[in-house]
Steps between C-alpha positions, in 0.01 A plus 500: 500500500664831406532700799508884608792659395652566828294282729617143604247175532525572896345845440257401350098380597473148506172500361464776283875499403473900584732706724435537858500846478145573538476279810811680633319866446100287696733425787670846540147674503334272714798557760484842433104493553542297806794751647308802428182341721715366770652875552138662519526799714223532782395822710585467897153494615439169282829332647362626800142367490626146378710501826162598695330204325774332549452521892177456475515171320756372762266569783209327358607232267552129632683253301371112466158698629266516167205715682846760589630539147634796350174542311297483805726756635440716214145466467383549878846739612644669207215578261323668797784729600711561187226499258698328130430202273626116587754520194649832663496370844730200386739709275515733809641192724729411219626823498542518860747143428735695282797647616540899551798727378570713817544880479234513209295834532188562276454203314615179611667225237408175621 
């Protein structure tokens, strides 16, 4: 099979018989993609209120107890004091996981 000029067979796709440069430039902007997510800046009072609910959580939630799980905990605790969805409640205790930068004013990259 005549090749690429300047390619070798180890270059090449094994099922297409096509470079590996198009793969090469998926994988760059999916890290890139996945970089520029992970370094998502948040405001202080939202690192702030995930440590609240954080707290919270701690206080009320029960492991190996299924009546004292963290949705129980956010339907009869949270929801009534910090008013917010189920989907933000979770992201907020993932957020609360992550660790912080210290010395950050303003904005806060998690």
């Amino acid at each position: 099979m005549p090749g690429i000029v300047g390619m070798t067979e180890a270059e090449k796709s094994p099922s297409t018989g096509r470079t590996d440069q198009r793969a090469k430039g998926i994988t760059l902007v999916t890290k890139l993609m996945v970089f520029l997510i992970m370094a998502k800046k948040r405001f202080k009072s939202t690192v702030e209120r995930a440590r609240i609910i954080r707290a919270i959580v701690e206080e009320h939630y029960e492991e190996g107890r299924q009546d004292r799980c963290k949705l129980w905990v956010y339907r009869n605790v949270i929801r009534k004091q910090y008013p917010m969805s189920e989907r933000t409640f979770f992201r907020l205790l993932s957020l609360a996981n992550e660790p912080q930068e210290p010395g950050k004013k303003g904005r806060i990259s998690a």
